[in-house]
C-alpha positions as CSV (number, residue, x, y, z in Angstrom):
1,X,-12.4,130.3,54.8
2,X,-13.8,132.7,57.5
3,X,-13.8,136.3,56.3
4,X,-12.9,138.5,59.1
5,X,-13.4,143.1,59.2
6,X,-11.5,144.9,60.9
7,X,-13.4,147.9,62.2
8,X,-12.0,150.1,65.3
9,X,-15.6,151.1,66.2
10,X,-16.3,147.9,66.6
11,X,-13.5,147.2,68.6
12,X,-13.7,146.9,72.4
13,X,-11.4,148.8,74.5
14,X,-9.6,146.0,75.3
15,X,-8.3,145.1,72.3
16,X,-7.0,148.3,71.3
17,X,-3.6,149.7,71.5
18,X,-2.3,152.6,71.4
19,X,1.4,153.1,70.8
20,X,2.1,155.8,72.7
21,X,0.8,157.7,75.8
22,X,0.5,160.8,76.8
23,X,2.6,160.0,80.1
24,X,5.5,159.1,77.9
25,X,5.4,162.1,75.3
26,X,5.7,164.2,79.1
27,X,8.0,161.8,80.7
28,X,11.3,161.1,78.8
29,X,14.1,160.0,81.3
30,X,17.2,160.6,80.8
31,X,19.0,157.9,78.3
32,X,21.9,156.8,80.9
33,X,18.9,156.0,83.2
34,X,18.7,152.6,81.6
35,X,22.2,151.5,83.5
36,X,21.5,150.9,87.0
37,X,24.1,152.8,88.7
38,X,23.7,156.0,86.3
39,X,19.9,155.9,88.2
40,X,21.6,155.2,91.5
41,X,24.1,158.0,91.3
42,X,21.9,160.8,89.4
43,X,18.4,159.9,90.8
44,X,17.8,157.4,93.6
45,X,20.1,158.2,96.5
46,X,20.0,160.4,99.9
47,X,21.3,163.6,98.6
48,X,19.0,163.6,95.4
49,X,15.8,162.3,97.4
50,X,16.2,165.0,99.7
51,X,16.7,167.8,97.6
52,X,13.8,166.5,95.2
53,X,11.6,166.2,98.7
54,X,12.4,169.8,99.7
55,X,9.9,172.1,99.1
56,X,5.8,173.2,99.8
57,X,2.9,171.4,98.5
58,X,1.4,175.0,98.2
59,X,3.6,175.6,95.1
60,X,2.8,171.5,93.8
61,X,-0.7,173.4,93.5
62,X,-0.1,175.7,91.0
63,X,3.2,173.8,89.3
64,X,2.1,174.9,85.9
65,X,1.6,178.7,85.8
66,X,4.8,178.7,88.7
67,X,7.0,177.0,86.2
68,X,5.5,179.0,83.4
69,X,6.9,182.4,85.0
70,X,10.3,180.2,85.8
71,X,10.8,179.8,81.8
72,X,9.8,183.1,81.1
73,X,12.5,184.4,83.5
74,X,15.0,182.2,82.0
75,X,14.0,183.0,78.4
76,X,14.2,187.1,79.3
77,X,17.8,186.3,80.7
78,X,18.7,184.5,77.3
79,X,17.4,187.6,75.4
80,X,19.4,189.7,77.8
81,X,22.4,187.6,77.9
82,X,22.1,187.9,74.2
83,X,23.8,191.6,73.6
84,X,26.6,191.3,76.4
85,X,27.9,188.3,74.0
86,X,27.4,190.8,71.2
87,X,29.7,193.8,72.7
88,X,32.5,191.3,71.9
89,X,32.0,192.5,68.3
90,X,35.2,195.3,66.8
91,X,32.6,197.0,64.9
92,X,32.5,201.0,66.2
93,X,28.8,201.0,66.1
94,X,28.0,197.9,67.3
95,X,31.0,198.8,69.9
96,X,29.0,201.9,70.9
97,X,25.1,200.1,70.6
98,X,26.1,197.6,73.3
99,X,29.1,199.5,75.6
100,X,29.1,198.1,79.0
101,X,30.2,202.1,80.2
102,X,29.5,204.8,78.5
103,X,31.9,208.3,79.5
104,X,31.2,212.1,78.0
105,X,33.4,215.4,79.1
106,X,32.2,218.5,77.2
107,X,34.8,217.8,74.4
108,X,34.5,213.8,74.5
109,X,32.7,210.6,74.5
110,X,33.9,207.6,75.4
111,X,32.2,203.9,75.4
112,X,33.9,201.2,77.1
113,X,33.3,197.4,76.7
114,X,35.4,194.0,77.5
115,X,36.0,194.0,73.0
116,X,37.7,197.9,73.4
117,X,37.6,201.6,73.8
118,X,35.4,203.6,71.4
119,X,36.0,207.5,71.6
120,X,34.5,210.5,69.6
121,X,35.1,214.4,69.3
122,X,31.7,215.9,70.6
123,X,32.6,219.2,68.3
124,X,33.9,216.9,64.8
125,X,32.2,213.2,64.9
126,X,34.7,212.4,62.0
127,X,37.6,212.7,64.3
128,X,37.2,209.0,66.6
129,X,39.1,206.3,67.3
130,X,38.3,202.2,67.7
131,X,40.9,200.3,69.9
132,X,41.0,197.2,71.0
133,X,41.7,196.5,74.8
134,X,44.5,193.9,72.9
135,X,46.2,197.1,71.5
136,X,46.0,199.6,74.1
137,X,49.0,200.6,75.2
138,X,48.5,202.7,79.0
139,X,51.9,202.9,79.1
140,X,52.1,205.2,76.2
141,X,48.5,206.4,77.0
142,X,49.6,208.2,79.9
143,X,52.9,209.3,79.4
144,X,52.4,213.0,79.3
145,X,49.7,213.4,81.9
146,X,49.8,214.4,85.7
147,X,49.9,211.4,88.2
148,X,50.8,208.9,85.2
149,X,52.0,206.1,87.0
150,X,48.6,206.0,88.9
151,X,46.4,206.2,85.5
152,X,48.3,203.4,84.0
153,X,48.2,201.5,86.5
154,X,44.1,201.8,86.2
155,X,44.3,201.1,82.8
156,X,46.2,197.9,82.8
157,X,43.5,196.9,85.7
158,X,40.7,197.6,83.6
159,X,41.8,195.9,80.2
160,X,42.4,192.7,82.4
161,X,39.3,192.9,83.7
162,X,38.0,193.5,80.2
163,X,39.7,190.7,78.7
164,X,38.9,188.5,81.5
165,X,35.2,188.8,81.4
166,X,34.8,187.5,77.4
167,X,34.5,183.8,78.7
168,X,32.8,184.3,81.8
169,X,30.1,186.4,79.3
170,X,29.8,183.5,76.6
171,X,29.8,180.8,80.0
172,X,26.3,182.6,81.3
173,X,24.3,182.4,77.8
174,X,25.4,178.5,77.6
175,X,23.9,177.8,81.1
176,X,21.0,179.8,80.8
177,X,19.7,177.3,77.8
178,X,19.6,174.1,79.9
179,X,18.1,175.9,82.8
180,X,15.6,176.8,80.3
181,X,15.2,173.3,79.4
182,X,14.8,172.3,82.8
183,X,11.9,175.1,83.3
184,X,9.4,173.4,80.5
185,X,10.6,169.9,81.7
186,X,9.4,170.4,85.4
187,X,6.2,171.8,84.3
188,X,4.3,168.6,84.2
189,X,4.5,166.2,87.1
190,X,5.4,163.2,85.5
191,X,8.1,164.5,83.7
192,X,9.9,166.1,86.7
193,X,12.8,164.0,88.5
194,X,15.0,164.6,91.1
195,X,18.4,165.2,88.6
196,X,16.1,167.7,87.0
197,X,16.0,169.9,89.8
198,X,19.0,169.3,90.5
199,X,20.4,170.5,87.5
200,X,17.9,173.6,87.3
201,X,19.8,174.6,90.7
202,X,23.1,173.8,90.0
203,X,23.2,175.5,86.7
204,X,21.1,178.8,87.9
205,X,23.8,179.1,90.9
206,X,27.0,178.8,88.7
207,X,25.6,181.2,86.3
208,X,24.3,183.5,89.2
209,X,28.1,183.2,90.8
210,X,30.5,183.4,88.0
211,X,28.6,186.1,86.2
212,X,28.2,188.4,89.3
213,X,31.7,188.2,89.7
214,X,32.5,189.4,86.5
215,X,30.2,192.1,86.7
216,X,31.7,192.9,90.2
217,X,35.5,192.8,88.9
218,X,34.3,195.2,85.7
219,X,32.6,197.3,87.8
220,X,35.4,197.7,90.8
221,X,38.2,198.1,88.1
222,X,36.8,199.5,84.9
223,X,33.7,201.7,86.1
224,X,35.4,203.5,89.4
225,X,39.6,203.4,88.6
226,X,39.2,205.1,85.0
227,X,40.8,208.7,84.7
228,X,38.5,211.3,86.0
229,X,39.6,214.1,83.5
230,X,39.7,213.6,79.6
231,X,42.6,214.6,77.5
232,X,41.8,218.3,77.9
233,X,41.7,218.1,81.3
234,X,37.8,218.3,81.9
235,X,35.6,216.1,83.9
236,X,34.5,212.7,83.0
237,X,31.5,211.6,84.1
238,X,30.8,207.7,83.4
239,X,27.2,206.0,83.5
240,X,26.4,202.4,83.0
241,X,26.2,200.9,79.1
242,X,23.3,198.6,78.1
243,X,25.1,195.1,78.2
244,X,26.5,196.0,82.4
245,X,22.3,197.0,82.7
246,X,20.8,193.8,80.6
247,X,23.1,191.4,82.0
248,X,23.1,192.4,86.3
249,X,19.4,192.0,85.4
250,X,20.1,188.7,83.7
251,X,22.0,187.6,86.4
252,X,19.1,187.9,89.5
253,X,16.8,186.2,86.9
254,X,18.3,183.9,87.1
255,X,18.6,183.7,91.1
256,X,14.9,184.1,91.4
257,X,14.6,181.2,88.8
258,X,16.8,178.9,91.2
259,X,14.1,180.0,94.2
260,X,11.2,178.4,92.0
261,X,13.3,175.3,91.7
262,X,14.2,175.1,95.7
263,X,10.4,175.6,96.5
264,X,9.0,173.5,93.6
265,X,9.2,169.9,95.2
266,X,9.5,166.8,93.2
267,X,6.3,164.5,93.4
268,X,6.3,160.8,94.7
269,X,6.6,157.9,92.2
270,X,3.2,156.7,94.2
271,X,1.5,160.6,93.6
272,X,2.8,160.7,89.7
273,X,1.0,157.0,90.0
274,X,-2.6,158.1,91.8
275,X,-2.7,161.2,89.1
276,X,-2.7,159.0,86.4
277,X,-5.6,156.7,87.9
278,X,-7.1,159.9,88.4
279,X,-6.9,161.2,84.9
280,X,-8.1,157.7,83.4
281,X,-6.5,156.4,80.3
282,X,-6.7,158.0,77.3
283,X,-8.5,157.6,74.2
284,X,-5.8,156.7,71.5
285,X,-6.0,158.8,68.0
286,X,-7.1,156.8,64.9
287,X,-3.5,156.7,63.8
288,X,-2.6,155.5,67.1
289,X,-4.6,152.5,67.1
290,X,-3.7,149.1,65.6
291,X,-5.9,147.4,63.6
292,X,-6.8,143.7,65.3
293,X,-8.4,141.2,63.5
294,X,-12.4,140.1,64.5
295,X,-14.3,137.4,63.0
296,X,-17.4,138.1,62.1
297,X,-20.9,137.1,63.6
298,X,-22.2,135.9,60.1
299,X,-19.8,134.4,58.3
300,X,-19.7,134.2,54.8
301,X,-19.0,131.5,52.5
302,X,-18.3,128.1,53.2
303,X,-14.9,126.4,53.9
């Protein structure tokens, strides 16, 4: 019998194998890609070409520090996004840490979110009160108070508005994640696609949409239709809280993120091609390689 090594020095390049690639660890399509017409309809057709196509070859240039600055944007507006969803916590303090309006008179101070109302003696802090925008009663509210009709009719506005906003503020931290995805996915050339821009524009101009409105409808009927005067008939003067702040800048991160995508063009299947010509193939690790049999020059023993 013929003894036969197996050696990868000795091995020539050829009959090595490496199984996998660097072009595959950046490039996983999309499972549904494997039926034809999932391609057709998410990938390969006029619309999708065309929007993958628009763009400058300036920014191709400098896709990796451009992306780069597109995911931080979209992780900041996560992290922002992040205490808006926590204001729809009961707790006082946490009511009062994260109010989306904050009120004070000389004798009160009040903070406002879309969870309640949070108000506090400014003379005796143990005399407060914690109510939920479910249990408010402006009917009641304003019974004994000069033009009552007009103030309850604010107040009812506002806690609609209030109430209204919890889904459209949990909606913008879910569609921030996959347009954060989509960031670190376009970042290499072979791994962008035409349904991943797509989606990174789709999914910034929802979020930028619906949560602007929100902000707009809290703004128009809880920060400038609330009573002027507090119970004792002094001024109010309101201010915005730290979730309105964190999340109106969350929101035009997110519109500057869907620029990025707009000017980012996808490359050619023929230009992802040439770069990897270009780049020559790669060296597989040790681990990576699998061990082929060689006969050797000299062999030993007899058969």
């Amino acid at each position: 019998a013929t003894s036969f090594r197996t050696s990868t020095s000795a091995l020539p390049w050829a009959l090595t194998r490496s199984t996998t690639s660097s072009h595959q660890m950046k490039c996983s399509e999309p499972p549904c890609f494997s039926i034809p017409a999932c391609r057709t309809c998410l990938e390969d057709n006029v619309c999708c070409n065309y929007l993958g196509r628009c763009g400058f070859s300036f920014f191709e240039k400098h896709r990796a520090p451009l992306m780069a600055f597109a995911a931080f944007l979209s992780f900041v507006a996560v992290v922002f996004q992040v205490v808006p969803v926590v204001s729809l916590s009961t707790r006082t303090q946490t009511m009062k840490s994260t109010a989306w309006v904050e009120a004070e008179s000389p004798d009160y101070h009040f903070w406002i979110g879309i969870s309640g109302v949070v108000w506090e003696s400014n003379t005796n802090s143990s005399v407060s009160r914690n109510t939920r925008w479910s249990d408010v009663n402006c009917d009641r509210t304003y019974d004994n108070r000069d033009n009552s009709d007009e103030n309850e009719d604010d107040c009812n506005t506002c806690r609609r508005a209030a109430l209204g906003s919890v889904t459209t503020v949990i909606m913008s931290l879910v569609t921030s994640i996959p347009q954060l995805m989509t960031d670190i996915q376009r970042s290499h050339p072979e791994g962008d696609l035409n349904c991943q821009k797509i989606l990174g524009v789709v999914t910034g101009i929802m979020g930028f949409v619906t949560t602007l409105a929100a902000i707009n409808t809290f703004v128009i009927d809880c920060r400038e239709n609330l009573t002027t005067t507090d119970p004792n008939g002094n001024s109010i003067t309101y201010k915005w809280g730290p979730s309105l702040v964190l999340l109106t800048l969350a929101t035009f991160a997110k519109l500057l993120d869907v620029v990025v995508h707009l000017v980012l063009p996808v490359p050619s299947r023929d230009t992802v091609e040439k770069m990897k010509v270009e780049d020559g193939p790669t060296k597989p690790n040790a681990k990576d390689v699998q061990m082929v049999a060689v006969p050797d020059a000299k062999p030993s023993g007899s058969v």
